[in-house]
Biopython code that builds the backbone (N, CA, C, O; Angstrom):
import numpy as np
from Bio.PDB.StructureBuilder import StructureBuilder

atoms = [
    (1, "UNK", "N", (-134.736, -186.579, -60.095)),
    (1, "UNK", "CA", (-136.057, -186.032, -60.359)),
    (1, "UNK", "C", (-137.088, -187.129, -60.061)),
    (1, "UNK", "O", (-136.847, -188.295, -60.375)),
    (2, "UNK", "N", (-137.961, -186.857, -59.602)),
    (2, "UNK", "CA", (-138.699, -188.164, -58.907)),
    (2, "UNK", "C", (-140.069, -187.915, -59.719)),
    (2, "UNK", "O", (-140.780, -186.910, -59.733)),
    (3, "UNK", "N", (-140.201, -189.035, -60.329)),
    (3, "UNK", "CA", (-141.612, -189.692, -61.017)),
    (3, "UNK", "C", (-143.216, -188.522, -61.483)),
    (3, "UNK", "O", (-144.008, -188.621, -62.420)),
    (4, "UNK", "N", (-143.168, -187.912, -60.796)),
    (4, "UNK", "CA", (-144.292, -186.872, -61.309)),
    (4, "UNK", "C", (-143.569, -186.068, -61.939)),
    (4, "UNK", "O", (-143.542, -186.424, -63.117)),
    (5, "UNK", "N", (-143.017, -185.240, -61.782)),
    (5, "UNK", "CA", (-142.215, -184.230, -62.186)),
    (5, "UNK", "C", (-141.241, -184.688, -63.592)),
    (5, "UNK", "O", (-140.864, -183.862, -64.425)),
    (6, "UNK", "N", (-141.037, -185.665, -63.635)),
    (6, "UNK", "CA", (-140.244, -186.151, -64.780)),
    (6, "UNK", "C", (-141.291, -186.552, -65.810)),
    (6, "UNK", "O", (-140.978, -186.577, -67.000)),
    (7, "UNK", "N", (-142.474, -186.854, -65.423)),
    (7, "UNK", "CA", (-143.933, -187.051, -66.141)),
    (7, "UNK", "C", (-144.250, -185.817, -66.940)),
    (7, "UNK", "O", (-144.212, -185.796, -68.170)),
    (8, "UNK", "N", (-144.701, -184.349, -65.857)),
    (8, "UNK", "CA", (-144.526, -183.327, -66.288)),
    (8, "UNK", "C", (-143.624, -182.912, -67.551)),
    (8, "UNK", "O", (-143.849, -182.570, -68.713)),
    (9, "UNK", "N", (-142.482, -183.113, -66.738)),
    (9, "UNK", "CA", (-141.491, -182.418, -68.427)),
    (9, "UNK", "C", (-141.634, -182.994, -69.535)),
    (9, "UNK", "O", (-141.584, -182.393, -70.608)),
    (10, "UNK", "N", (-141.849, -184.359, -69.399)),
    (10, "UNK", "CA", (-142.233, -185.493, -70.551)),
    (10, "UNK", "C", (-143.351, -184.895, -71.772)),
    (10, "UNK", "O", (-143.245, -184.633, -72.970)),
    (11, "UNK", "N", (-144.348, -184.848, -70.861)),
    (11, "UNK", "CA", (-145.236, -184.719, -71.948)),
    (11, "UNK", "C", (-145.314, -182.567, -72.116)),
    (11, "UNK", "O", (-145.814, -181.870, -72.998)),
    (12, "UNK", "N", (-144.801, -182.305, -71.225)),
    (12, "UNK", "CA", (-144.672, -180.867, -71.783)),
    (12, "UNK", "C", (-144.127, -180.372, -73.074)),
    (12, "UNK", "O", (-144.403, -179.675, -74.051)),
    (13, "UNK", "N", (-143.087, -181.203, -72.479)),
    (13, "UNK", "CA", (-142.112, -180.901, -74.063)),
    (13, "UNK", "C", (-142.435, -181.733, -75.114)),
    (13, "UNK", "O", (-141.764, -181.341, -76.069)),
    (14, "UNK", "N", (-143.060, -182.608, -75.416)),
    (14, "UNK", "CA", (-143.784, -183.380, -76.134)),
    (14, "UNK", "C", (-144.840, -182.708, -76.950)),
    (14, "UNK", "O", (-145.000, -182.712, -78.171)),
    (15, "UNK", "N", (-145.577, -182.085, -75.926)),
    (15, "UNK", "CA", (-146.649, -181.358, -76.702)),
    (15, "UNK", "C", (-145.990, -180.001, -77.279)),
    (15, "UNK", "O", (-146.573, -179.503, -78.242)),
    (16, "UNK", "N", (-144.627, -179.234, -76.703)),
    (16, "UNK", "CA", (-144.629, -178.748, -77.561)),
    (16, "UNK", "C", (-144.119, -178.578, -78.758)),
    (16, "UNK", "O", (-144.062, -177.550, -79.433)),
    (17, "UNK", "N", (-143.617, -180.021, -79.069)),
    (17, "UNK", "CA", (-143.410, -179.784, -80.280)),
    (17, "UNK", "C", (-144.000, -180.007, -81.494)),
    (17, "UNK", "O", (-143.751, -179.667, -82.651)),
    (18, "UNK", "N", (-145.254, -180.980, -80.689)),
    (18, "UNK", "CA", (-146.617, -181.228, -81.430)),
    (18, "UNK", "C", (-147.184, -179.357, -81.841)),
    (18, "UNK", "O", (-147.365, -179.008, -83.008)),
    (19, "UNK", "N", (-147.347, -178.554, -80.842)),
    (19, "UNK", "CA", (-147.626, -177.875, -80.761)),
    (19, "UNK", "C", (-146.872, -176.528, -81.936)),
    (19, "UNK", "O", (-146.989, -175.302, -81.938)),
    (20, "UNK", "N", (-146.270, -177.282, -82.639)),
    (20, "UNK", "CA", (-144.871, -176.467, -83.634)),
    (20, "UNK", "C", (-145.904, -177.086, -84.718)),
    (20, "UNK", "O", (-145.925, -176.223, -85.597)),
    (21, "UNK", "N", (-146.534, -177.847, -85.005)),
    (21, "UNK", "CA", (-146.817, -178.192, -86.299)),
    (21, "UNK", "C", (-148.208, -176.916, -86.766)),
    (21, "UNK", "O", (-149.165, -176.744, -86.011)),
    (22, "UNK", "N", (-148.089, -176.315, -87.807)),
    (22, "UNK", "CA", (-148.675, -175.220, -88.312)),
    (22, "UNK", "C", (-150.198, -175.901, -89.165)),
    (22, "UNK", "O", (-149.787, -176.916, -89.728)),
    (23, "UNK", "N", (-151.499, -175.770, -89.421)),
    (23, "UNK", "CA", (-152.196, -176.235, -90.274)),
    (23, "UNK", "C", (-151.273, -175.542, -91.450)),
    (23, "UNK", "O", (-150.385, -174.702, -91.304)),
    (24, "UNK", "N", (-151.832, -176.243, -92.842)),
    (24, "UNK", "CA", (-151.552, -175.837, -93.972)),
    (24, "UNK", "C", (-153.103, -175.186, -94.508)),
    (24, "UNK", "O", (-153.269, -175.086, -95.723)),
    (25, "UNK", "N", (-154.011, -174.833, -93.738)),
    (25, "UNK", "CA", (-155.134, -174.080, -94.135)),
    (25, "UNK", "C", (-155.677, -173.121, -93.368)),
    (25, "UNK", "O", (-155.220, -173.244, -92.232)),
    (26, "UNK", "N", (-156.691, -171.918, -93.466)),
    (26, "UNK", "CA", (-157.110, -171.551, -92.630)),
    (26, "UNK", "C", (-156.228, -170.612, -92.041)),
    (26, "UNK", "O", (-155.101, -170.549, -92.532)),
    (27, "UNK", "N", (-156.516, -169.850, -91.065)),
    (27, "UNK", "CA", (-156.029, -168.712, -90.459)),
    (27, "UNK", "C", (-156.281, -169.435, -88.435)),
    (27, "UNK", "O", (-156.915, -168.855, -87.553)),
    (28, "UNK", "N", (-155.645, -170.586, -88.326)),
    (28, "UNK", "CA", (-155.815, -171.492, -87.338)),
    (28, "UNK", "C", (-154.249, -171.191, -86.251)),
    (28, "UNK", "O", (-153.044, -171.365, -86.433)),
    (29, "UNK", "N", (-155.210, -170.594, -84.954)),
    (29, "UNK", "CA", (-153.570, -170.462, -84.076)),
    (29, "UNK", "C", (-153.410, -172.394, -83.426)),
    (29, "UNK", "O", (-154.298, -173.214, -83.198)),
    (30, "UNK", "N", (-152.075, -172.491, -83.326)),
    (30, "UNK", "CA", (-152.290, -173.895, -82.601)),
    (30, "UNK", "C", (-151.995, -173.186, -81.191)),
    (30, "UNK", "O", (-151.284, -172.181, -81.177)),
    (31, "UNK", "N", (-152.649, -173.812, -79.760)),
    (31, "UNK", "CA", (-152.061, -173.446, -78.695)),
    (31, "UNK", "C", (-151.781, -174.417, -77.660)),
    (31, "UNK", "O", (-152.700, -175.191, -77.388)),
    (32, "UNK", "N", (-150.687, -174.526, -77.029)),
    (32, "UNK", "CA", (-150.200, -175.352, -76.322)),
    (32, "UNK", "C", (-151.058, -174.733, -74.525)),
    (32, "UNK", "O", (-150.692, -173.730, -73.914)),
    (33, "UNK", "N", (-152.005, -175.532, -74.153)),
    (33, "UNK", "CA", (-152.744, -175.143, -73.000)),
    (33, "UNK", "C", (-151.788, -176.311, -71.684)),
    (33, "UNK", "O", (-151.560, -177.512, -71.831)),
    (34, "UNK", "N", (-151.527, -175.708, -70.867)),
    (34, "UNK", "CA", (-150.240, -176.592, -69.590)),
    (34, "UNK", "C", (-151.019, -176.028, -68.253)),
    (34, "UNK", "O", (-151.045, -174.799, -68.193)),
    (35, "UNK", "N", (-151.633, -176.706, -67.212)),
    (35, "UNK", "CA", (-152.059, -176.447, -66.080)),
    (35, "UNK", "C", (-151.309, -177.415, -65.250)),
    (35, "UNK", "O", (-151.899, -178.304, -64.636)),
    (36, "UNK", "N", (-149.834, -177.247, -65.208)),
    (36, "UNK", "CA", (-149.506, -178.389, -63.864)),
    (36, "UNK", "C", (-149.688, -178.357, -62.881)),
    (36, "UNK", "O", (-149.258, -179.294, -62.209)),
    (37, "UNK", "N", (-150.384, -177.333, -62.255)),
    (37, "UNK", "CA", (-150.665, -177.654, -60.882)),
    (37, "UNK", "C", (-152.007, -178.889, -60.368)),
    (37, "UNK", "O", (-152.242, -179.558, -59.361)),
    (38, "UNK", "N", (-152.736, -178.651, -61.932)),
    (38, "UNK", "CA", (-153.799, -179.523, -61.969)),
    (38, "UNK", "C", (-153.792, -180.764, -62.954)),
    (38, "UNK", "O", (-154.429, -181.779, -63.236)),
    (39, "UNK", "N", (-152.634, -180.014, -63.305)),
    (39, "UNK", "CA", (-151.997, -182.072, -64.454)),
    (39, "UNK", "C", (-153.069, -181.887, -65.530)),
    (39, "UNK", "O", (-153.765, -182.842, -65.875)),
    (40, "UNK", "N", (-153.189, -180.834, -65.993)),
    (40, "UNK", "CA", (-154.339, -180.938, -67.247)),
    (40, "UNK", "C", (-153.303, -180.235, -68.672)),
    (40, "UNK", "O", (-152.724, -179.152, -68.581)),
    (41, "UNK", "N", (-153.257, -181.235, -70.061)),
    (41, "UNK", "CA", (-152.230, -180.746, -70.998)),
    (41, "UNK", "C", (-152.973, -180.471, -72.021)),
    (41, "UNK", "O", (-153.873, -181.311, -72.048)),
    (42, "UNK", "N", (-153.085, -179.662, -72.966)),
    (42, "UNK", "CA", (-153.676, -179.948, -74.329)),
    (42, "UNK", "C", (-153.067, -179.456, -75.369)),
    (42, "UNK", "O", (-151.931, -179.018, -75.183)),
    (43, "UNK", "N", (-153.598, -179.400, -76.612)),
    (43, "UNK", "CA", (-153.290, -178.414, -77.896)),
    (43, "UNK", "C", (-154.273, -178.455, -78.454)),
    (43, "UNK", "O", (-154.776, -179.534, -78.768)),
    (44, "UNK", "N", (-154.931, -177.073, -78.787)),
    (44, "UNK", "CA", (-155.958, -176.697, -79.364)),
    (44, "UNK", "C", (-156.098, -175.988, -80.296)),
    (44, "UNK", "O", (-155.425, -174.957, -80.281)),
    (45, "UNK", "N", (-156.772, -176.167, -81.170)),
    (45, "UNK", "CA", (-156.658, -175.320, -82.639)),
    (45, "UNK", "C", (-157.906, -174.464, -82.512)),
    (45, "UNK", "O", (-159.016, -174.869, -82.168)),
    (46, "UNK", "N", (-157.482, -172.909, -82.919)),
    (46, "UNK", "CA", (-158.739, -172.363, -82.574)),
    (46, "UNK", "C", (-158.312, -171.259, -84.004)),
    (46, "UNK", "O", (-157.193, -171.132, -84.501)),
    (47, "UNK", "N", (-159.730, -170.489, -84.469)),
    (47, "UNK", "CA", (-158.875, -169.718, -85.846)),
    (47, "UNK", "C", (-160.400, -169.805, -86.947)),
    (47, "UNK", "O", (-161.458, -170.226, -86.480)),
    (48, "UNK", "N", (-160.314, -169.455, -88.061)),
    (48, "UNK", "CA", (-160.977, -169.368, -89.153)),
    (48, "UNK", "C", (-160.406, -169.960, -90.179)),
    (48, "UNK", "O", (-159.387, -169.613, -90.777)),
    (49, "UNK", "N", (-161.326, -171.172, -90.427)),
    (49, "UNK", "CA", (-160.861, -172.102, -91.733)),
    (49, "UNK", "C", (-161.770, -171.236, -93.143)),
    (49, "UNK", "O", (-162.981, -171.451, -93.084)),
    (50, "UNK", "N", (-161.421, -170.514, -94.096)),
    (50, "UNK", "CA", (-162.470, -169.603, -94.605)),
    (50, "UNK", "C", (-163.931, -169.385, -93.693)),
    (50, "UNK", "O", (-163.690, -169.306, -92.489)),
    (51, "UNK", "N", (-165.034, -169.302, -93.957)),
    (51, "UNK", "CA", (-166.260, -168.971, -93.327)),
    (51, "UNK", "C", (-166.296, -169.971, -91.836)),
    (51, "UNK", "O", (-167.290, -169.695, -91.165)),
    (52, "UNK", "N", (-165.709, -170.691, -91.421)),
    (52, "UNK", "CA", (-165.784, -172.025, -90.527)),
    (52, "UNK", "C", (-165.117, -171.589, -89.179)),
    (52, "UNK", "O", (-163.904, -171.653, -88.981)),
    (53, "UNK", "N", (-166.055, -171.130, -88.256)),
    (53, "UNK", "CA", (-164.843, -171.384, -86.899)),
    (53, "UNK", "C", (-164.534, -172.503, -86.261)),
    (53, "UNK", "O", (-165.407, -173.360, -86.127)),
    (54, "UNK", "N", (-162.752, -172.781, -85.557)),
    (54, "UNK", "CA", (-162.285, -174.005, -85.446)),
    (54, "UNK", "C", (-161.907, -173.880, -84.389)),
    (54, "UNK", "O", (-160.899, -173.177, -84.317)),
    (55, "UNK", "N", (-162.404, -174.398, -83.151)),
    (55, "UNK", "CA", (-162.321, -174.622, -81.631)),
    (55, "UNK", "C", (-162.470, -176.435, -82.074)),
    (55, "UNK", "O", (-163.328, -177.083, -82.673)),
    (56, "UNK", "N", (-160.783, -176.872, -81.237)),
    (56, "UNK", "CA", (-161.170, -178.118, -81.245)),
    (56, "UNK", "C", (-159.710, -178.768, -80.620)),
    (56, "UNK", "O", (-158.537, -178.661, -80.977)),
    (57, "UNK", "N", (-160.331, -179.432, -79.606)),
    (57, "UNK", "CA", (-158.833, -180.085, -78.808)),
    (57, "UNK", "C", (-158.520, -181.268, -79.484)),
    (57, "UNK", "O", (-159.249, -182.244, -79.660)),
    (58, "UNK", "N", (-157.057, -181.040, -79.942)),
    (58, "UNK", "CA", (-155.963, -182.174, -80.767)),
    (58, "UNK", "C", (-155.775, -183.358, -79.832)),
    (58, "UNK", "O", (-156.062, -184.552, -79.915)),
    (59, "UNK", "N", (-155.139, -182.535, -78.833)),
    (59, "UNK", "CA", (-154.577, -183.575, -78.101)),
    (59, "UNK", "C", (-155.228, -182.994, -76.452)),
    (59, "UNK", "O", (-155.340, -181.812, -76.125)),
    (60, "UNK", "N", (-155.627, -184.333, -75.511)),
    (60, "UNK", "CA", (-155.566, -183.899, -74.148)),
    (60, "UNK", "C", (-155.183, -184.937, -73.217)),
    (60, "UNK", "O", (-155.849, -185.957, -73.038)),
    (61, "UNK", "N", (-153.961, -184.630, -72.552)),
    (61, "UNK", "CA", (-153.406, -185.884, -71.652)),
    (61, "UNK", "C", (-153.796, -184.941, -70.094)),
    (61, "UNK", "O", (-154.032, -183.733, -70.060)),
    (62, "UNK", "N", (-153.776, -185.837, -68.960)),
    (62, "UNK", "CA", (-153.928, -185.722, -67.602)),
    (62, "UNK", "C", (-153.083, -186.493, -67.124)),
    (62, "UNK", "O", (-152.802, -187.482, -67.801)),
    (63, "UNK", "N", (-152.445, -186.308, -65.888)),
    (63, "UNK", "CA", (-151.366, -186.613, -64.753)),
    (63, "UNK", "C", (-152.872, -187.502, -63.985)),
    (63, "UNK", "O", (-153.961, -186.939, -63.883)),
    (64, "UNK", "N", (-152.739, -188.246, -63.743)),
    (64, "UNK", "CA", (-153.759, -188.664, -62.603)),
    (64, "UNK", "C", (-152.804, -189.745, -61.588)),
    (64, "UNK", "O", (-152.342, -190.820, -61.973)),
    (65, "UNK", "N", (-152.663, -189.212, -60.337)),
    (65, "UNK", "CA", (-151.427, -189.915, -59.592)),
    (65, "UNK", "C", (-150.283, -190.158, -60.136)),
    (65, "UNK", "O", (-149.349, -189.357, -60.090)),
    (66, "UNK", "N", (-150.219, -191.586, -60.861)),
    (66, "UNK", "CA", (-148.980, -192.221, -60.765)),
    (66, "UNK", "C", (-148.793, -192.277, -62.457)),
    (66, "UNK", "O", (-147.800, -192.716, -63.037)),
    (67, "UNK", "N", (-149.637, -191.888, -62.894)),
    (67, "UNK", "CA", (-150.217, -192.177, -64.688)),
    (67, "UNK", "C", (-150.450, -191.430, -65.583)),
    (67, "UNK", "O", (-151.080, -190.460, -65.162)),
    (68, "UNK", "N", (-150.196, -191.373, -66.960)),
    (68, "UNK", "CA", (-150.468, -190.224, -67.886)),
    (68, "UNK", "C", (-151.524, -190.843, -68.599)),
    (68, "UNK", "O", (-151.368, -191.801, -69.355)),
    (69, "UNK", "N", (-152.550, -190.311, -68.361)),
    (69, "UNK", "CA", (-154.001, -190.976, -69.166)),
    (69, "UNK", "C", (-153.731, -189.444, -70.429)),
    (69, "UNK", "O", (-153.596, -188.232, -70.258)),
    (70, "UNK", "N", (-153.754, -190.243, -71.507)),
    (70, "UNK", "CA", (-154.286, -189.640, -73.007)),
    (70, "UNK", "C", (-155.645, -190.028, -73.431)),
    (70, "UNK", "O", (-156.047, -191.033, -74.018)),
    (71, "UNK", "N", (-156.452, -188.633, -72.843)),
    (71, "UNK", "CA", (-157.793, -188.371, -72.240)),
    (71, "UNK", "C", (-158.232, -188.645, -74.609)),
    (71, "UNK", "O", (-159.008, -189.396, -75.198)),
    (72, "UNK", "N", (-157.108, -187.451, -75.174)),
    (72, "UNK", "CA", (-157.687, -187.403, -76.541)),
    (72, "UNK", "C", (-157.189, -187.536, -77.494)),
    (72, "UNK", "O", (-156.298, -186.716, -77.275)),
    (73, "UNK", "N", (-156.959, -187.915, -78.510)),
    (73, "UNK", "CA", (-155.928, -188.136, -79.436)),
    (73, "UNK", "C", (-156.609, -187.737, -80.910)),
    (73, "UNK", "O", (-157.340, -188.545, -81.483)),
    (74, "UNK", "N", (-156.336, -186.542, -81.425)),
    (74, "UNK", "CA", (-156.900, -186.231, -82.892)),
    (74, "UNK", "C", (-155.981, -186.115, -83.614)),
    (74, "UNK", "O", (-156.207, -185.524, -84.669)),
    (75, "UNK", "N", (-154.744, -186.560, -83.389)),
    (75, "UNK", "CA", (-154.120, -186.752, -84.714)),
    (75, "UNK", "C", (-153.711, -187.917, -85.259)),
    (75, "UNK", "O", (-154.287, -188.813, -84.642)),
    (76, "UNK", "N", (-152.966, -188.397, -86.155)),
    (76, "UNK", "CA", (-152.732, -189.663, -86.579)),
    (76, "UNK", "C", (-151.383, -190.505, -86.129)),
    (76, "UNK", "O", (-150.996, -191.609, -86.514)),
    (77, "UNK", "N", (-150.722, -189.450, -85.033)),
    (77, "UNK", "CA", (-149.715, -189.768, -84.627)),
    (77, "UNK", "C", (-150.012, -190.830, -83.162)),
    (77, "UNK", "O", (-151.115, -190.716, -82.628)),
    (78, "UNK", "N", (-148.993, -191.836, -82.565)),
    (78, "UNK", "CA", (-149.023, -192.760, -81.595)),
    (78, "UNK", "C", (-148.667, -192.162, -80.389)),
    (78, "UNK", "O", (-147.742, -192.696, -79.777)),
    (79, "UNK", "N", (-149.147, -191.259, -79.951)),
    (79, "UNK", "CA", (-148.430, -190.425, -78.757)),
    (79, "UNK", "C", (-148.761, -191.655, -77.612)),
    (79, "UNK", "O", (-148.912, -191.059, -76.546)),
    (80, "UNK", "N", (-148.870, -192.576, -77.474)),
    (80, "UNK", "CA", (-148.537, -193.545, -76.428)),
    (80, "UNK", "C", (-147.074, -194.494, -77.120)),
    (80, "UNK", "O", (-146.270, -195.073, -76.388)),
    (81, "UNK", "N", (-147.002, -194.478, -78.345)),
    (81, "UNK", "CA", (-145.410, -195.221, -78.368)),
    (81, "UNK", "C", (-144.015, -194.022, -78.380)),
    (81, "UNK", "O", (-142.800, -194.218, -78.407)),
    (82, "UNK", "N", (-144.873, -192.686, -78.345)),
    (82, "UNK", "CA", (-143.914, -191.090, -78.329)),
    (82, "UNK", "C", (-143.680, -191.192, -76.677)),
    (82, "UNK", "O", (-142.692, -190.706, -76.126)),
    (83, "UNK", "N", (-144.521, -191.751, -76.124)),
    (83, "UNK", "CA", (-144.570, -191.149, -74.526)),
    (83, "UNK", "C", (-143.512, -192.410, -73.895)),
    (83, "UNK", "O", (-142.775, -192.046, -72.979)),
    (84, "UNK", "N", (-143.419, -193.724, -74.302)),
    (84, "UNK", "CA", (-142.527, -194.965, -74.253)),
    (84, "UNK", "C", (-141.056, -194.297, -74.617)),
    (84, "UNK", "O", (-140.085, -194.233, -73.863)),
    (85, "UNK", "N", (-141.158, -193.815, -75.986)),
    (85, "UNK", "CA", (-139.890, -193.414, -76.644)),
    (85, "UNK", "C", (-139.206, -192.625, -76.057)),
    (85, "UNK", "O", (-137.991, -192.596, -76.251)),
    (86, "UNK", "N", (-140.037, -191.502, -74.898)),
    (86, "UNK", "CA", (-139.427, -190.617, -73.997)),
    (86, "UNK", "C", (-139.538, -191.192, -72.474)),
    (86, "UNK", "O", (-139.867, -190.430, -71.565)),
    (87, "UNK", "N", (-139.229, -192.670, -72.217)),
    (87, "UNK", "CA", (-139.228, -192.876, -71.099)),
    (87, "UNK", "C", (-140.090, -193.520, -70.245)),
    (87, "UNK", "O", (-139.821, -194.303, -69.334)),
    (88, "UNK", "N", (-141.154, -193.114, -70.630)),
    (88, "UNK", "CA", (-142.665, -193.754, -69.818)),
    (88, "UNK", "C", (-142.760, -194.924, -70.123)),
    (88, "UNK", "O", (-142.341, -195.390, -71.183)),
    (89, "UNK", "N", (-143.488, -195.736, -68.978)),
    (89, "UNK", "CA", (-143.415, -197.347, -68.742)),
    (89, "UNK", "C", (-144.760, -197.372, -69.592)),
    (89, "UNK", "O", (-145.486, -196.379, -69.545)),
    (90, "UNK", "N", (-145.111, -198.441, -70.349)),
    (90, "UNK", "CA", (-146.868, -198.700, -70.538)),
    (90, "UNK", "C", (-147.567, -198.872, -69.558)),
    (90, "UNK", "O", (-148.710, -198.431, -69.669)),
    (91, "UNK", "N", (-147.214, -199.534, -68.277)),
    (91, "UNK", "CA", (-147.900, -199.780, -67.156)),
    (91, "UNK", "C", (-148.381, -198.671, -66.738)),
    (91, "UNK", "O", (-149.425, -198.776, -66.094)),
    (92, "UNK", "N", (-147.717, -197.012, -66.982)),
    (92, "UNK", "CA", (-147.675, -196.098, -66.556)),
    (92, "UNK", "C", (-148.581, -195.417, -67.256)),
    (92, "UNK", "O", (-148.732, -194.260, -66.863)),
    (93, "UNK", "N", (-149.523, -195.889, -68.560)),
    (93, "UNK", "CA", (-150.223, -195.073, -69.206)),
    (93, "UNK", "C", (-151.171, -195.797, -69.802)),
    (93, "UNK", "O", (-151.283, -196.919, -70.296)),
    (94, "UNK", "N", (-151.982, -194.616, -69.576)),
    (94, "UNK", "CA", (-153.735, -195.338, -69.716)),
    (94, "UNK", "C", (-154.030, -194.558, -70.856)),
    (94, "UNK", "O", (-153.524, -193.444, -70.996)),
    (95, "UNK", "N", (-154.900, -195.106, -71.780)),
    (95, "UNK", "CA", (-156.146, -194.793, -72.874)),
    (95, "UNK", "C", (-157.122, -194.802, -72.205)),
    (95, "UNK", "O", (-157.741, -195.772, -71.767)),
    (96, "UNK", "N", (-157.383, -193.341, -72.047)),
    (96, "UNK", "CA", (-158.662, -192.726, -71.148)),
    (96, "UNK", "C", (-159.864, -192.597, -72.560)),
    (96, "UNK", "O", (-161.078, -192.742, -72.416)),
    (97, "UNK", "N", (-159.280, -192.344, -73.678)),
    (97, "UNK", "CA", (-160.599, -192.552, -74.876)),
    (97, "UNK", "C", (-161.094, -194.081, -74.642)),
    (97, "UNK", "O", (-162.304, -194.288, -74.542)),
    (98, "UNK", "N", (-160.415, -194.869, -74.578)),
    (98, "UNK", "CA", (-161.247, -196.418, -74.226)),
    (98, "UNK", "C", (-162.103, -196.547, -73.115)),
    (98, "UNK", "O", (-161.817, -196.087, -72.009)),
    (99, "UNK", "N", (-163.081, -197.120, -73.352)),
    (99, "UNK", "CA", (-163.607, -197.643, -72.311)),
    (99, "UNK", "C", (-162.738, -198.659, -71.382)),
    (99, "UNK", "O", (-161.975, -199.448, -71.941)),
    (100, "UNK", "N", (-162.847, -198.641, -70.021)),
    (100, "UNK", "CA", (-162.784, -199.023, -69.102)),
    (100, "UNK", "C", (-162.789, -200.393, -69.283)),
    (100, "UNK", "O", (-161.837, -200.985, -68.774)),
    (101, "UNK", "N", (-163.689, -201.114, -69.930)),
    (101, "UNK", "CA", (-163.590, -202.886, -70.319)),
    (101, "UNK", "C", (-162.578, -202.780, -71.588)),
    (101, "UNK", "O", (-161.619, -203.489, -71.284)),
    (102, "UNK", "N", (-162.358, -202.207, -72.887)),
    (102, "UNK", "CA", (-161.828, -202.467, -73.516)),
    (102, "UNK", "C", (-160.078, -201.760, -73.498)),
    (102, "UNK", "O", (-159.462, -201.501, -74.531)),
    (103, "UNK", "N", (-159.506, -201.543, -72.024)),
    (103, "UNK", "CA", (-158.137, -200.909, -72.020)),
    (103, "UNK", "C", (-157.901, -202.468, -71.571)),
    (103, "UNK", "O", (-157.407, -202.786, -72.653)),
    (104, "UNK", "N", (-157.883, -203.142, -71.156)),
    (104, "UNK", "CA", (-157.901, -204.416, -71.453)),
    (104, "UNK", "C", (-156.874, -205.370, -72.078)),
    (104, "UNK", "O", (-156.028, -206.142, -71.627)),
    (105, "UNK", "N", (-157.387, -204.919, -73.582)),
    (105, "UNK", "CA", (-156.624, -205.387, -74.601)),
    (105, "UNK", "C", (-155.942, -204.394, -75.200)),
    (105, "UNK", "O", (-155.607, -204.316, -76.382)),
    (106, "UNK", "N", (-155.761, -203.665, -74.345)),
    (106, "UNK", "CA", (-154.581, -203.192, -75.334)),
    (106, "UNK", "C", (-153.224, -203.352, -74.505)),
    (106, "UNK", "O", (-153.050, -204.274, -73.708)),
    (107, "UNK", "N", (-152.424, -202.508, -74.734)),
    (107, "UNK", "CA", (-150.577, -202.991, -74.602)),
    (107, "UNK", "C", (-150.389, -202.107, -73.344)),
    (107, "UNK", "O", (-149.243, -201.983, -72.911)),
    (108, "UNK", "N", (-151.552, -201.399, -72.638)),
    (108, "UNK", "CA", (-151.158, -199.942, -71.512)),
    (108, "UNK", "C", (-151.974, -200.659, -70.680)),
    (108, "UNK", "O", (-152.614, -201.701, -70.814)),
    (109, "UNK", "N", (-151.740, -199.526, -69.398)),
    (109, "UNK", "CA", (-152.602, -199.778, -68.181)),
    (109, "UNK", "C", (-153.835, -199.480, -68.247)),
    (109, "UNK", "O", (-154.290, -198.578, -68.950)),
    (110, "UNK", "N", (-154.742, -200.519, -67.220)),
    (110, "UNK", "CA", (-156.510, -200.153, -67.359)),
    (110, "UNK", "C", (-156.443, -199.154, -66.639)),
    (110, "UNK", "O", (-157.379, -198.424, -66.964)),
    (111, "UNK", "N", (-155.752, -198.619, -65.687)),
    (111, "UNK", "CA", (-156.526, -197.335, -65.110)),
    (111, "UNK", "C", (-155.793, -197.083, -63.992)),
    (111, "UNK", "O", (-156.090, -196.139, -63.259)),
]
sb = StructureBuilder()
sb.init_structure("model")
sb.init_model(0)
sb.init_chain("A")
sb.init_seg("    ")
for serial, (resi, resn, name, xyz) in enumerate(atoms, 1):
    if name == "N":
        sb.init_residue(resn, " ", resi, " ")
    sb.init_atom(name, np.array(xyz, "f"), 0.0, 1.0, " ", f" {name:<3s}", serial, name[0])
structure = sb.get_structure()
């Protein structure tokens, strides 16, 4: 299986099992959103928290060439040491929430 495609399944199945976790409030669907033709991943919570509507992306990673940039990260979980744990190099993955000077210092690729 050659390098994109093994990227793909990676974080597919990744998200969905992120995508298994239920709120404990609210009347909230979680949905696992997958565009591989365009490398765009998410999970989005959308639903009625009592009077409150809840549109709001958890998670959003992108394929960009050679790299899995984790564009968003709203939960408290490390989905860059989840994405290692399933294989992926750090060199291979960017923190797209960082700025551009500060990916830097961290332990992944600038870009």
């Amino acid at each position: 299986m050659d390098k994109l495609a093994q990227y793909r399944q990676i974080v597919e199945e990744m998200l969905l099992e992120y995508g298994k976790r239920k709120l404990s409030h609210g009347d909230i669907e979680v949905q696992t959103i997958f565009d591989p033709k365009r490398d765009h991943y998410q999970i989005v919570h959308v639903g009625w928290d009592r009077d409150n509507w809840v549109h709001s992306c958890i998670i959003h990673i992108d394929i960009k060439g050679d790299k899995i940039w984790l564009q968003w990260n709203g939960t408290e979980d490390d989905i860059g040491a989840d994405l290692v744990a399933a294989g992926v190099s750090k060199s291979d993955i960017v923190l797209g929430f960082e700025s551009p000077f500060m990916r830097q210092f961290t332990e992944y690729a600038v870009g």
